[in-house]
C-alpha positions, 0 to 999 in steps of 0.5 A: 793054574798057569802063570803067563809071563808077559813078554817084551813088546817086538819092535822093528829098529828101522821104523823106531830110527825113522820114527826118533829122526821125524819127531826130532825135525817136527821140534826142530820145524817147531823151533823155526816157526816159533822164530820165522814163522810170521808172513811178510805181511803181518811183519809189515803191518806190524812196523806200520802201526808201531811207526803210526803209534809213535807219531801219535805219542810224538805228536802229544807231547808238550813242546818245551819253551826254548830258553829266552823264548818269552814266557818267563822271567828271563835271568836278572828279572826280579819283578817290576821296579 
């Protein structure tokens, strides 16, 4: 009985180089798309909806009475005499 011993795999540097740049541009290109990657478009719609979202919530809200508008005693009123 023999003994094989297991040899190193053979690889060619110019295709591993080419393979480690490619892989550092698809996470580099990953990293951009995550950033910019959003059409012109959906950043478009997107705004419209958080301004109409807002006009609505805005158009809910209570209005506060301006001071010495009416509505209560007024500063001095301590009922009727």
């Amino acid at each position: 009985m023999i003994k094989e011993k297991a040899m190193a795999e053979v690889i060619n540097l110019r295709q591993a180089r080419k393979r480690r740049v490619r892989e550092e541009r698809g996470r580099e290109a990953e990293a951009n798309r995550a950033r910019f990657g959003r059409p012109k478009a959906e950043r478009q719609a997107t705004t419209l909806e958080r301004e109409r979202a807002g006009k609505v919530l805005e158009g809910h809200q209570r209005q506060r009475p301006e001071e010495g508008a009416g509505g209560g005693p007024e500063e001095g009123d301590d009922g009727p005499d």
